[in-house]
N, C-alpha and C positions, 0 to 999 in steps of 0.2 A: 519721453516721460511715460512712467507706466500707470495704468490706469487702475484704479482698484475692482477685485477682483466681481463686485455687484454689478460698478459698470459696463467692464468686460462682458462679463454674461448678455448684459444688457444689449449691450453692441453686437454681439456675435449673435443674438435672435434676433434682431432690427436686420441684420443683414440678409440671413438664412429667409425673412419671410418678405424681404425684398427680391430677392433669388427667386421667390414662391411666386410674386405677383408678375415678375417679370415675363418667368414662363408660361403662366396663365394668360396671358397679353400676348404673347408672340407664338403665330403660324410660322410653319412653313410649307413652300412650295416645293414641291422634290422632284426632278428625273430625272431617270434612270433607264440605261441601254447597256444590256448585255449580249455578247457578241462570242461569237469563237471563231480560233484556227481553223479554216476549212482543212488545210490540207496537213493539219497535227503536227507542225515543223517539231516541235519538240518532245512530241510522245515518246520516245525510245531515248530521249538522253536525261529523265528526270527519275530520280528517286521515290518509289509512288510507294514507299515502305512508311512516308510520314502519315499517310489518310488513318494512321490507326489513331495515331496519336490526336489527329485532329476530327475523327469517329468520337473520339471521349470527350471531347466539346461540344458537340451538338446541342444534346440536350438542354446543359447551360445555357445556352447561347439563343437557343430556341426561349426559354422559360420566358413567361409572360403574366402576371398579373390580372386578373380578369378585371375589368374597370366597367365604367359606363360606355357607353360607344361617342367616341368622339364629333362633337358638333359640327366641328370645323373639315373633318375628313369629307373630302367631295374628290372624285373622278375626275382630271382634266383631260382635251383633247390637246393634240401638239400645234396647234395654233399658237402664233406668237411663242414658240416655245425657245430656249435659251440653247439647247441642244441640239439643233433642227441641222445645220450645218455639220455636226458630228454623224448623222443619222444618214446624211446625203453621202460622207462621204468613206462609210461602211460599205453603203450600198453599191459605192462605184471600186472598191477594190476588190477583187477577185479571190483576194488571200482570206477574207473573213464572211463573217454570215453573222447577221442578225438575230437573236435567239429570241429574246424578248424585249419590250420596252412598257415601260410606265411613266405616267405623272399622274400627281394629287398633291393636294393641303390638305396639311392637319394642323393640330396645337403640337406645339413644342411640348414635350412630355418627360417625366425625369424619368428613371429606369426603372423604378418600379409601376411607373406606369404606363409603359412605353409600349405598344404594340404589332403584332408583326404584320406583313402585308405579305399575304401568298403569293407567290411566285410561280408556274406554270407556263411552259413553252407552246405546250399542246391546248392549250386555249388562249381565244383571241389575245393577241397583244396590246389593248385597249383595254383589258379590263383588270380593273381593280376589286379585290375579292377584299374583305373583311376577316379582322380575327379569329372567327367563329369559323370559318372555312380552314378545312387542313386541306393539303396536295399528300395522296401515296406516293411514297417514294419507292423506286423499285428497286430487286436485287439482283446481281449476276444471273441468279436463274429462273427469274425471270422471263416471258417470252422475250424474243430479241427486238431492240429495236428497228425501223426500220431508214431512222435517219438519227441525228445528235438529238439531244433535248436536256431544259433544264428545269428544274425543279427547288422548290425548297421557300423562304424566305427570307427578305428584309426589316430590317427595324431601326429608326430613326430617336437615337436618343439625344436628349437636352438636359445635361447635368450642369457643370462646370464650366466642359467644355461640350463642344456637339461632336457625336458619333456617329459611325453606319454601321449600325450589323449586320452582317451579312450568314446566312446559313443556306445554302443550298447546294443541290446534285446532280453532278452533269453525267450524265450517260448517252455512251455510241456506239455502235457495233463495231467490234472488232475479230480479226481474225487471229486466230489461235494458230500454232504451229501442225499441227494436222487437219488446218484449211478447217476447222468446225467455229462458225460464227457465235461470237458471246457478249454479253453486254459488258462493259467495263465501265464502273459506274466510281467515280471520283467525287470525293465532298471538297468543297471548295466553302473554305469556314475561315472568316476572318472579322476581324473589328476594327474601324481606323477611326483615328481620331481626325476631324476636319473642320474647317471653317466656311464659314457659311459664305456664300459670294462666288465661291473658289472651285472649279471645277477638278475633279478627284479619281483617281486611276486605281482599281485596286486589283493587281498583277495577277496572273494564272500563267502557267506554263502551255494551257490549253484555250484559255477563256480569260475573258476583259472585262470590268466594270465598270461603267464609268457612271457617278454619279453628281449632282448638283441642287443644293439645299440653297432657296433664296428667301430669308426671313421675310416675314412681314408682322402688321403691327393687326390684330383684330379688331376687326370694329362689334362693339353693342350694341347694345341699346342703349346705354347709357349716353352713348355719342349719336342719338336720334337717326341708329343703321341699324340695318338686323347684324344679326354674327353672321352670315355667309359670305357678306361683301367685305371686300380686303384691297389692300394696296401694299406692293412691295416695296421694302425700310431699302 
């Protein structure tokens, strides 16, 4: 049965600002460990002529919305964390090296208002920086580095469906054919669509992402809580 065309209207905004409260209501908790190839198994058999093309995404990809600063966004420690067993056993294979890791909540956020969480190997791996913070990224020439490092950001979108966007730059010294050490600095720029609950891989030929979004429901004050206190849905 088809609805007439006022109804319709009518339903398709009841929907749209049910979508609206929904995401205003739902946190998530996010971590994330990023990790690379110690010993580069795949440096030399990959096509590295695609970073141009994935150079002229950045920026997009980067773009951010400037908002209020989120209520809900708080710093966690990896206590009780859901990844903790992924983290033990990075640490026990020889083949890879831990670059950074994070956790924190925030609000579920649509994409226009969705913000990035910086990223940096060369400061603590506990720490969660704010939109407001940019990372320099560096270039070929760059001084050289003196071990791998990654750089750049993340962002946690809640549309339709939930996303990770990922933008960031990994660079490591490399040796040139006349023995002259250089930085070879790779973007590693992707977006994947994921569900929440579900732990999520997002492939490098040098470098691994893994991340994990665990909704939760925010409490108010409406519900006699403040907003910082939460329980996962």
């Amino acid at each position: 049965m088809k609805l007439p065309i006022g109804r319709l209207l009518t339903f398709i905004l009841l929907q749209s600002l049910t979508t609206a409260l929904q995401a205003s209501e739902t946190g998530y908790e996010v971590e994330l460990i990023i990790f690379e190839d110690v010993k580069a198994r795949y440096l030399n058999s990959e096509d590295w002529s695609y970073n141009d093309m994935l150079n002229n995404k950045k920026d997009e990809l980067a773009k951010t919305t400037k908002t209020d600063p989120d209520p809900e966004f708080t710093q966690l420690n990896w206590e009780n964390s859901k990844l903790s067993s992924q983290i033990e056993s990075l640490k026990n294979n020889s083949n890879y090296r831990i670059l950074a890791t994070k956790r924190w909540k925030q609000t579920g956020l649509d994409r226009e208002h969705a913000f990035n969480i910086s990223i940096d190997s060369k400061t603590s791996n506990t720490e969660v920086k704010t939109p407001q913070n940019t990372v320099k990224l560096i270039t070929p020439d760059d001084p050289v580095t003196l071990e791998p490092s990654i750089a750049g950001s993340v962002k946690l979108i809640m549309s339709r469906y939930l996303h990770f966007n990922v933008n960031l730059q990994y660079t490591r010294p490399q040796s040139t054919e006349d023995g002259e050490i250089v930085n070879m600095v790779l973007p590693i720029v992707n977006e994947r669509r994921m569900r929440s609950r579900e732990i999520h891989y997002i492939d490098h030929p040098l470098v691994g992402v893994i991340v994990l979004a665990t909704p939760y429901k925010i409490i108010t004050n409406e519900d006699n809580a403040t907003s910082t206190e939460y329980k996962t849905m």
